[in-house]
C-alpha positions as CSV (number, residue, x, y, z in Angstrom):
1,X,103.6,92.8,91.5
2,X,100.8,90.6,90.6
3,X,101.1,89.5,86.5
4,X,97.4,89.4,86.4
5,X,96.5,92.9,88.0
6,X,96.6,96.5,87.1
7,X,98.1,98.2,90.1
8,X,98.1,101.4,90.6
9,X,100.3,103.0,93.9
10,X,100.2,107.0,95.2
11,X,99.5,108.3,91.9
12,X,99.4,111.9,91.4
13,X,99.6,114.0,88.3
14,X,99.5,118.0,88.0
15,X,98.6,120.5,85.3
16,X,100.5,123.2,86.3
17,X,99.2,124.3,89.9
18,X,95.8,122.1,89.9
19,X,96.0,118.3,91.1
20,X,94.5,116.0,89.0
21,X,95.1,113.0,90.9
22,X,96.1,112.7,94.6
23,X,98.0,110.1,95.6
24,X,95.7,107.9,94.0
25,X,95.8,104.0,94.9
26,X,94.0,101.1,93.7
27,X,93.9,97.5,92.2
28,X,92.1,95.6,88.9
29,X,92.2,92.4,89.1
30,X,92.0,90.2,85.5
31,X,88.3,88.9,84.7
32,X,86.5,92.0,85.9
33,X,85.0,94.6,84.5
34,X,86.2,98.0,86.6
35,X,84.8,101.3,86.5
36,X,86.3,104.5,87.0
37,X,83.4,106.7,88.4
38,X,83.2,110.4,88.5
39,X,81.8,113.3,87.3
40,X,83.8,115.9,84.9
41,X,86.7,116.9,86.0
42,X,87.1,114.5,88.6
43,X,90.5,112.6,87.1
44,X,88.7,110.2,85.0
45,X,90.4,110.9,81.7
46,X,93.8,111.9,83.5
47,X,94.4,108.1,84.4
48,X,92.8,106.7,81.9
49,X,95.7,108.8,79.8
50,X,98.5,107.4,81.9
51,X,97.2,104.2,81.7
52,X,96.9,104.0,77.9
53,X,100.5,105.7,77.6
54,X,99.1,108.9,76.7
55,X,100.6,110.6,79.0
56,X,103.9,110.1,81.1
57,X,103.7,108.9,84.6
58,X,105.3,111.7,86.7
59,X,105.2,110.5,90.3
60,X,103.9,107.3,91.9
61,X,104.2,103.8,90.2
62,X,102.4,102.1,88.1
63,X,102.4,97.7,87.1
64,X,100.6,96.8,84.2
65,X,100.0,92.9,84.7
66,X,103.5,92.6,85.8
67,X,105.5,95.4,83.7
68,X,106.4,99.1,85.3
69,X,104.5,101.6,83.5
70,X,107.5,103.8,83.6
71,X,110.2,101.9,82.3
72,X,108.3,99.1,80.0
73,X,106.1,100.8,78.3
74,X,106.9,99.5,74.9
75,X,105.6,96.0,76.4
76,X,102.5,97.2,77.9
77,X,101.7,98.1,74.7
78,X,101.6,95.1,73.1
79,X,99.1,94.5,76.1
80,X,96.3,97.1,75.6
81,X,92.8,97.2,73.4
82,X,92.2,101.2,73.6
83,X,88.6,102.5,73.1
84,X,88.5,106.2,72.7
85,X,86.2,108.4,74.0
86,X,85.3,109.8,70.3
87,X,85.1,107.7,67.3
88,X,88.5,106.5,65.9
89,X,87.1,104.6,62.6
90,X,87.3,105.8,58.9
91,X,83.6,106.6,58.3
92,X,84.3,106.2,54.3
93,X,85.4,102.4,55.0
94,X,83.4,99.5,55.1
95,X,83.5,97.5,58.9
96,X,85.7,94.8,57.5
97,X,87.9,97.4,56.2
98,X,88.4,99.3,59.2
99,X,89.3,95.7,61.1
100,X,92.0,94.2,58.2
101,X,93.8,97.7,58.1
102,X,93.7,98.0,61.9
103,X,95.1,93.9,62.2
104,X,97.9,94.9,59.4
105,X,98.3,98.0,62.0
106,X,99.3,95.0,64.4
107,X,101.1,92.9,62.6
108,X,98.2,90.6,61.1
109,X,97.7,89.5,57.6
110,X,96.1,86.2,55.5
111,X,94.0,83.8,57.3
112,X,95.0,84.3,60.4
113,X,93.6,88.1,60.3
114,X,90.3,87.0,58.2
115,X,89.4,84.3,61.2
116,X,89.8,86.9,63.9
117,X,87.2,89.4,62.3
118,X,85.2,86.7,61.2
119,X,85.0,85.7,64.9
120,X,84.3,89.2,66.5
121,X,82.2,90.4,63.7
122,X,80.0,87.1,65.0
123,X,80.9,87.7,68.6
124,X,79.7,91.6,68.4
125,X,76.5,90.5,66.2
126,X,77.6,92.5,63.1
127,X,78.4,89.5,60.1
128,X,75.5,91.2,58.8
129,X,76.8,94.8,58.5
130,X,80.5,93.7,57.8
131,X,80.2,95.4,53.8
132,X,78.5,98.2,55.0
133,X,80.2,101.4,55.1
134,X,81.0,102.6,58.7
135,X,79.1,106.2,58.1
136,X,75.7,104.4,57.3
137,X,76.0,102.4,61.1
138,X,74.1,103.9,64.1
139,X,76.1,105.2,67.2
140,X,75.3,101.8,69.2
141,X,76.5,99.9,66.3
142,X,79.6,102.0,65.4
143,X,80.8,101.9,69.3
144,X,80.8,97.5,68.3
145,X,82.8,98.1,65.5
146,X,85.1,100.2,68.2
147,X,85.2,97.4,70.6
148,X,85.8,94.6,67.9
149,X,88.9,96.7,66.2
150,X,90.1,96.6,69.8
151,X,90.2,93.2,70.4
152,X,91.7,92.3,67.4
153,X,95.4,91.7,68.5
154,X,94.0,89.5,71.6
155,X,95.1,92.1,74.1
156,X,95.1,90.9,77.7
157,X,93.5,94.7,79.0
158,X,91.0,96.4,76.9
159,X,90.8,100.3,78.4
160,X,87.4,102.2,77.3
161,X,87.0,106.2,77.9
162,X,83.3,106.9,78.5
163,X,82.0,103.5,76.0
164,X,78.6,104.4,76.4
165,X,78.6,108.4,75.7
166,X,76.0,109.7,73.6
167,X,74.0,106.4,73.7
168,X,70.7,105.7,74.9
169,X,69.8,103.4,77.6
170,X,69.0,100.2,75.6
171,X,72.0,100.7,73.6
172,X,74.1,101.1,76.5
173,X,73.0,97.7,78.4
174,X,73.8,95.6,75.1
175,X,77.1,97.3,75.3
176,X,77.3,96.3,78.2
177,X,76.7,92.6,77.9
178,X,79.2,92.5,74.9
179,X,82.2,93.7,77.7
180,X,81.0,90.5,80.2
181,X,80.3,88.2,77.3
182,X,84.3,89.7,76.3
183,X,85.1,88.7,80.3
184,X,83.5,85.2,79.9
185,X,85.4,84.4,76.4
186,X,88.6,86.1,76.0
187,X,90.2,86.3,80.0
188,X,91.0,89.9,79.8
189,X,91.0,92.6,82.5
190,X,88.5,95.7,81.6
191,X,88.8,98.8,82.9
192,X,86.2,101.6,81.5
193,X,85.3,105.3,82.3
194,X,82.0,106.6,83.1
195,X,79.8,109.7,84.5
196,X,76.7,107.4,83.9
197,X,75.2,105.4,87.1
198,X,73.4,102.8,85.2
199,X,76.7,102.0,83.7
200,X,78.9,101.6,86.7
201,X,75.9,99.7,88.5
202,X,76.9,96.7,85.6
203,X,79.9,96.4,86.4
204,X,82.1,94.1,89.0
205,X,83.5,96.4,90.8
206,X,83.6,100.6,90.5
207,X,86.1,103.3,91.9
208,X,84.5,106.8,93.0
209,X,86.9,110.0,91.9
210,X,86.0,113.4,93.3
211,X,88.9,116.2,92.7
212,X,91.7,113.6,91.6
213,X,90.5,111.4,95.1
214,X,89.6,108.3,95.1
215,X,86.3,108.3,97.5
216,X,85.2,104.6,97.6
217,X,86.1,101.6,95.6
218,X,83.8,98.4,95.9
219,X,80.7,96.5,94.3
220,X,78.4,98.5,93.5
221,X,76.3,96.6,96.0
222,X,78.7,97.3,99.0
223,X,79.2,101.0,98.1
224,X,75.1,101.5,98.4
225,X,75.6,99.3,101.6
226,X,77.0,102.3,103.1
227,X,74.0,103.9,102.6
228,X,71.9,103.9,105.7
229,X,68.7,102.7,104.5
230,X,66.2,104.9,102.1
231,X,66.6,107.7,100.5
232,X,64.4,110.5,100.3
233,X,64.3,113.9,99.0
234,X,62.5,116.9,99.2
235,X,62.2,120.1,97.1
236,X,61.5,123.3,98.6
237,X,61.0,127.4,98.6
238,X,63.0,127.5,101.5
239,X,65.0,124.6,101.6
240,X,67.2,126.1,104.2
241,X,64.6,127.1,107.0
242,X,62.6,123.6,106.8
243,X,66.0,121.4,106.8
244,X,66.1,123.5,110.2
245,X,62.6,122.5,111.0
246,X,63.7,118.6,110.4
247,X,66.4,118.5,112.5
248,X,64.8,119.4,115.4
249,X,61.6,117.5,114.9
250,X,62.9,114.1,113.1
251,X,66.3,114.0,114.7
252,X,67.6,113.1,111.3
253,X,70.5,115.5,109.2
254,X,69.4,116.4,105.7
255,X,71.9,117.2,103.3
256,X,71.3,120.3,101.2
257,X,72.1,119.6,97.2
258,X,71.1,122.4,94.9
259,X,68.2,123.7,96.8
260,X,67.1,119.7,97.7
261,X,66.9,117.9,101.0
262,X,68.6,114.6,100.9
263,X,67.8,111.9,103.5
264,X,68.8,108.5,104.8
265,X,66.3,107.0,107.0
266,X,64.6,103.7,107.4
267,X,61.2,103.0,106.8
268,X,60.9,106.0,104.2
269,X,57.5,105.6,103.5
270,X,56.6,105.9,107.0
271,X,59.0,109.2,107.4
272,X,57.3,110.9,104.0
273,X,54.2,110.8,105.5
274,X,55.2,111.9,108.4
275,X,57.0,114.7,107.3
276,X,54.5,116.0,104.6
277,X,52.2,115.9,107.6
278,X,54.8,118.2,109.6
279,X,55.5,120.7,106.8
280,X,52.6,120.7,104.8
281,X,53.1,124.4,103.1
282,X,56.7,123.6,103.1
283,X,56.8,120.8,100.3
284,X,57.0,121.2,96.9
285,X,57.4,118.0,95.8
286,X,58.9,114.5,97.6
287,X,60.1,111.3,96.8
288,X,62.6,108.5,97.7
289,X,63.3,105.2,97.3
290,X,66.4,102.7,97.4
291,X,70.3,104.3,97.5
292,X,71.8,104.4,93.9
293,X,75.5,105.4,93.5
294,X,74.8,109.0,93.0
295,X,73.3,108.9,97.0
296,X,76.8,107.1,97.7
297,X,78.5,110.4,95.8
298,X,76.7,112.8,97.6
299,X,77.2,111.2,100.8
300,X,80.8,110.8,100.7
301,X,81.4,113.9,98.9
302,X,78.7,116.2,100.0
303,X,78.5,118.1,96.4
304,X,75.8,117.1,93.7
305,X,77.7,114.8,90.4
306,X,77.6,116.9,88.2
């Protein structure tokens, strides 16, 4: 096994009679930033849990940059930054408080401690908030604080459940360029969680879960690839009869999500017109435009992520 990879071989974990992950496969390779994409329930947390030593690994294998998950766990360990899903500071401390208790947590004390929050307090843009108490910091600014008690030890894999939940769309893209400025600096392998497209789009490389399956694993570039062109979609009363009606007249196969047509063609603008031409009465409403990893979802799966 690679000593610079996560590697993860026909993993599968059960709760009771329902499979959370199905023989599950994939690799992480040190200096990317890899997300875990799915919607609820899809495995997401489940590995992210085995991975952080949550939970036990029951059947498969697992190498954490050269260590078997099952027998060395003590020394991955050592390895990991964990970000939590929900908060894990003490609200009633100040930010430099939270980071010296978590270094003594760790095993650091005296100058050595004070020059490693000093540098991710500067790193993560919050020297200016460092003697403010942690309950007076905004969500954006709290999830910093999050990231930076992480890094503390120097970990080699940082491992982040759902980073950007509860953030808004701003927020979440400077939390984003934190993780690749993390990449640029500190030569560690990241491997986060998400149910949100604009997050996965940022990163290097993203695995799709649906049911415990992983469904496609790639850039997020060559997973719209597969994508055959635009996308369009149509609403409708009766979404059933006029996907009918398409079929036979456009020689194209919709997809029926919730009540919506979904489309790949080329030349979409050329095809709405033609179709609202076609089905006039039909149409409620229509639009499209280039594949995002939601079309890739649907396409692959052929349920709506949820």
């Amino acid at each position: 096994m690679s000593k610079n990879t996560i590697t993860v071989e026909n993993l599968t974990h059960h709760y009771g009679t329902r499979c959370a992950l199905d023989n599950l496969s994939l690799t992480v390779f040190q200096g990317e930033i890899f997300c875990l994409l799915g919607p609820n329930g899809s495995g997401k947390t489940t590995l992210f849990k085995i991975l952080s030593t949550l939970m036990p690994l029951t059947s498969g294998t697992v190498n954490i940059l050269g260590f078997d998950l099952r027998t060395q766990t003590k020394a991955i360990r050592k390895l990991l930054g964990v970000v939590f899903q929900h908060p894990a500071l003490d609200i009633k401390l100040t930010v430099r408080e939270n980071l010296r208790h978590h270094g003594h947590l760790y095993g650091l004390n005296g100058k050595n401690l004070s020059h490693r929050i000093s540098e991710l307090l500067e790193k993560f843009g919050i020297v200016n908030r460092a003697n403010d108490l942690v309950e007076k910091l905004s969500g954006g600014l709290q999830r910093r604080v999050e990231i930076a008690k992480a890094m503390l030890h120097s970990p080699s894999v940082l491992l982040l459940d759902e980073p950007s939940s509860g953030l808004d769309v701003g927020v979440r893209r400077q939390l984003n360029d934190y993780l690749k400025l993390l990449v640029e600096t500190e030569d560690i392998l990241i491997l986060l969680t998400t149910h949100l497209m604009d997050e996965a789009d940022e990163c290097t490389r993203v695995g799709i879960l649906d049911s415990g399956r992983l469904v496609a694993l790639g850039t997020p570039e060559e997973l719209k690839a597969q994508i055959g062109g635009d996308v369009v979609l149509i609403e409708s009363d009766n979404s059933e009869t006029l996907s009918t009606a398409i079929v036979d007249k456009f020689n194209v196969t919709p997809v029926l999500i919730e009540d919506r047509l979904c489309i790949e063609c080329q030349n979409a603008h050329e095809f709405v017109r033609d179709v609202v031409a076609a089905f006039p009465d039909e149409i409620q409403a229509i639009r499209f435009g280039k594949p995002t990893l939601e079309d890739v979802f649907i396409k692959l799966t052929g349920n709506p992520f949820e």
